[in-house]
C-alpha positions in Angstrom: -4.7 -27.9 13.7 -3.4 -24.4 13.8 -5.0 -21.4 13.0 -3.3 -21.3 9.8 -4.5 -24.4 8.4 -7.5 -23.8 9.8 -9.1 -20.5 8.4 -11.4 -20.8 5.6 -11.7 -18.0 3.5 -14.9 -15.8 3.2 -15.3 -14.6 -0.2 -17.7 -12.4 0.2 -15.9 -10.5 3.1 -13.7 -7.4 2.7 -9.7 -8.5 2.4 -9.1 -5.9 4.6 -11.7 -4.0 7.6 -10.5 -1.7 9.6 -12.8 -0.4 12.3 -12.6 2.3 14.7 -8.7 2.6 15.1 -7.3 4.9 17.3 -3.3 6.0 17.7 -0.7 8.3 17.1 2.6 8.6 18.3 3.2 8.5 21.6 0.7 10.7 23.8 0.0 12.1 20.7 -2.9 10.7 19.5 -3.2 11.4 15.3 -6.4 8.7 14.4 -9.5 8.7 16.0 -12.4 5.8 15.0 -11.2 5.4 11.5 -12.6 2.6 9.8 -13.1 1.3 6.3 -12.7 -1.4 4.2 -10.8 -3.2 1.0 -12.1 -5.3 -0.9 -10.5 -8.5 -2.6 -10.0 -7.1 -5.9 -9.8 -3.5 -6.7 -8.3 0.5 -5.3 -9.6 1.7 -2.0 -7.5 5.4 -2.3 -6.8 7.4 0.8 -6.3 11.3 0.3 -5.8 14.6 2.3 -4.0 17.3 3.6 -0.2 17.3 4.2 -0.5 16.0 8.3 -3.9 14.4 7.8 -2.7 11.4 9.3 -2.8 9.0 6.4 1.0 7.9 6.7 0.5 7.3 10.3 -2.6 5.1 9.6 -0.6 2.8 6.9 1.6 2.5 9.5 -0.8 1.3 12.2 -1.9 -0.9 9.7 1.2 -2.9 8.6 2.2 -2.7 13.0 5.1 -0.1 12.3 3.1 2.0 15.1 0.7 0.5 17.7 -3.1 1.3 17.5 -4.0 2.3 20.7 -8.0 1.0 20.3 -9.8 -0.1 17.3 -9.7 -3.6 15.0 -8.1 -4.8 12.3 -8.6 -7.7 10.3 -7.2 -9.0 7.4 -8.6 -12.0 5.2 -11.2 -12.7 8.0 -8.3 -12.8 10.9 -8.0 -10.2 13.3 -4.2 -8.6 13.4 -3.4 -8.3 17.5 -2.3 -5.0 18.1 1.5 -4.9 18.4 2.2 -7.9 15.6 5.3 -7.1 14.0 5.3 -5.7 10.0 7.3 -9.0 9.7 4.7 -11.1 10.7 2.0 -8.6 9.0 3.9 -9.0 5.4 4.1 -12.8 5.7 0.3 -12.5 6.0 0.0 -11.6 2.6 0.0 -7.7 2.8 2.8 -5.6 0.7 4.2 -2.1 1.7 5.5 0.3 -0.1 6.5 3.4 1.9 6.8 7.1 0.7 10.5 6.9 2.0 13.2 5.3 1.6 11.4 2.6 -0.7 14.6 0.7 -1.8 17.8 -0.2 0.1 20.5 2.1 -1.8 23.0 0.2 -1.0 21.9 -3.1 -2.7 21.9 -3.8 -6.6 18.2 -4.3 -8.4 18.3 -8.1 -8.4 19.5 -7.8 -3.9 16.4 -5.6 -3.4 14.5 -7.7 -5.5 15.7 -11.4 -4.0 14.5 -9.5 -0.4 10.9 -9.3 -1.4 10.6 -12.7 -2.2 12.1 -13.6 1.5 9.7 -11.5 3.5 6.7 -12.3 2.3 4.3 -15.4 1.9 5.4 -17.0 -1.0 8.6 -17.6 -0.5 11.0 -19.4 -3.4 13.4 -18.2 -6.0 12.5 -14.8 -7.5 11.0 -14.7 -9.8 12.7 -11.8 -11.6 10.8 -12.3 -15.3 7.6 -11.1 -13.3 9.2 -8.2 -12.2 10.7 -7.4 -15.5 7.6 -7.8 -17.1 6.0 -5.5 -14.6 8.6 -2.6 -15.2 11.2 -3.6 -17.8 13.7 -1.2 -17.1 14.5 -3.3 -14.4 15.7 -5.7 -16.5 18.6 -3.9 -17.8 19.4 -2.8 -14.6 19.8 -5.4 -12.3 23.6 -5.5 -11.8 23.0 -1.3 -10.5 23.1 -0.2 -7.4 19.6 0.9 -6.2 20.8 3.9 -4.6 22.1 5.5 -8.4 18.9 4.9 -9.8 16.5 8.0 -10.4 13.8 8.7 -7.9 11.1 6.9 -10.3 12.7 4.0 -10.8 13.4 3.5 -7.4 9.8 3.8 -7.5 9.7 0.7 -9.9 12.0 -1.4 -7.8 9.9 -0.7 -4.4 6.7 -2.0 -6.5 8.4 -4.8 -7.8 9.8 -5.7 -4.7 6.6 -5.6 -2.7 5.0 -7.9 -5.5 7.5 -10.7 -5.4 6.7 -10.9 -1.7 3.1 -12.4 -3.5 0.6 -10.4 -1.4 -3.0 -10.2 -1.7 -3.0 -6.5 -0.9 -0.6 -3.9 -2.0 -0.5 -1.1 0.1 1.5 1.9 -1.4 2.0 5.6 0.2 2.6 8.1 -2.6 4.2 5.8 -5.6 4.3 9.0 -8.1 5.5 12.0 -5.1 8.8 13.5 -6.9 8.4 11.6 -9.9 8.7 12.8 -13.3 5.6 12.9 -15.4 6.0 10.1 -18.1 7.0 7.5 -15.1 4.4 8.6 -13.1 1.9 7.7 -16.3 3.6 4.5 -16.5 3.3 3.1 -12.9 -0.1 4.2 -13.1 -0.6 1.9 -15.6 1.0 -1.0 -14.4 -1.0 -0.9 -11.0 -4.3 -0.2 -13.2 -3.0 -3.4 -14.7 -2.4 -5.4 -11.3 -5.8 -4.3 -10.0 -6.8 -7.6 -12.2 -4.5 -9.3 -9.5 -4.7 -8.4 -6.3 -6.2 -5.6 -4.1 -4.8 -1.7 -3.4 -5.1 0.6 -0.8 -3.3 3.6 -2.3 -2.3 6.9 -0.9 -1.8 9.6 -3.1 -1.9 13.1 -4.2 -2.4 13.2 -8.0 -6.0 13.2 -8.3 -5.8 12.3 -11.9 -4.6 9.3 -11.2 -6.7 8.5 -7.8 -9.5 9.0 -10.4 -8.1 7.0 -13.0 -7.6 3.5 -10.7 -9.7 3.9 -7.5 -13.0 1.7 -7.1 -14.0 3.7 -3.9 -12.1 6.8 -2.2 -12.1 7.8 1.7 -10.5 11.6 2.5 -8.5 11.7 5.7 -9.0 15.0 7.9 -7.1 15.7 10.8 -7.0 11.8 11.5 -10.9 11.3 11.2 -12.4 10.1 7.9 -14.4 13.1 6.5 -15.5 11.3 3.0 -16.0 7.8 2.0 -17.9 7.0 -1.1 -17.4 5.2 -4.2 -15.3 6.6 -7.1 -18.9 6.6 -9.7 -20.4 9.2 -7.1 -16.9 11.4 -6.5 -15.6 13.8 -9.0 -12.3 16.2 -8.8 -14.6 19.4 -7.5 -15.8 17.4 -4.5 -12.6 16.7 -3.4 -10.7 19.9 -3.7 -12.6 21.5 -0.7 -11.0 18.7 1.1 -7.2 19.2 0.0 -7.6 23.2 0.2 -5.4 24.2 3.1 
């Protein structure tokens, strides 16, 4: 039987554990021992500095860059180091990068059709749920992505990443360049999905970290500098921490 068919889920075991990951780019090395964890339901946030690492260490995560030490394991199966995003996102993990979320050149219901191909649950998508998610997609999928505004480009990366059907959404600054009211609204459709599925979330607007996170970890100069659950942090403990 392969391993596949063969895991049995743990329950009780974090979706996602990360433990002492190392890498960079290059000779460069950014992370050193990072580890934490995500749980099956629920936000884990990440924040920090400009250059902290945290982008680099989403992207070790979903194998865009190659840890050079450390473990990760996701739904109680380690991920080799060097397994491709492909493989990664058919896993059941979702990404949502800080650039270049959509593919411009594609109309709403094109970027939307590719998340259902990439990812585990693969079938017609399932548009409706997407529309019911953000529902100014619905009157927009005949337009090309690349026309939209920078917020609901926003919309369509989230969307996309959910038709993929993962188990964990992992997103890297949803609400940077967004205009206030949208930036209220996505917040509350991913305080809505935390119902659904898990998040690991990084992000600036500390408002909002506050708003959604279960637990928050603070990234410093690509070692993890605070960890601790969102009922014991408070806006004045993390300022110190994003003061350049």
């Amino acid at each position: 039987m392969s391993d596949s068919f063969a895991h049995a889920t743990d329950f009780t075991a974090p979706l996602l554990q990360v433990d002492r990951l190392c890498g960079g780019y290059g000779r460069s090395q950014v992370l050193t021992d990072v580890s934490f964890t995500v749980p099956r339901d629920g936000v884990v946030s990440i924040v920090g500095l400009n250059g902290a690492g945290k982008t680099t260490l989403l992207r070790h995560v979903m194998g865009e860059l190659r840890r050079t030490a450390g473990d990760v394991t996701f739904d109680g199966r380690p991920i080799p180091p060097g397994t491709p995003p492909s493989a990664i996102t058919r896993r059941g993990i979702a990404y949502v990068p800080q650039d270049n979320p959509v593919f411009s050149g594609l109309t709403v219901r094109e970027n939307l059709t590719l998340g259902t191909l990439a990812g585990p649950k693969r079938g017609r998508p399932d548009f409706d749920m997407a529309i019911a998610i953000f529902p100014k997609l619905g009157d927009r999928l005949d337009q090309v992505a690349g026309t939209m505004s920078g917020g609901e480009r926003k919309m369509l990366a989230i969307a996309r990443a959910l038709l993929s059907g993962p188990s964990l959404l992992v997103m890297d600054e949803p609400t940077e360049g967004v205009w206030a009211g949208v930036v209220e609204e996505i917040g509350e459709r991913l305080a809505a999905l935390t119902t659904r599925m898990a998040l690991l979330l990084v992000e600036q607007n500390l408002g909002l970290v506050l708003r959604l996170s279960d637990r928050v970890m603070v990234l410093d100069r690509g070692a993890v500098a605070f960890d601790s659950p969102r009922s014991e942090v408070s806006e004045d403990a993390l300022v110190p921490y994003l003061t350049p």
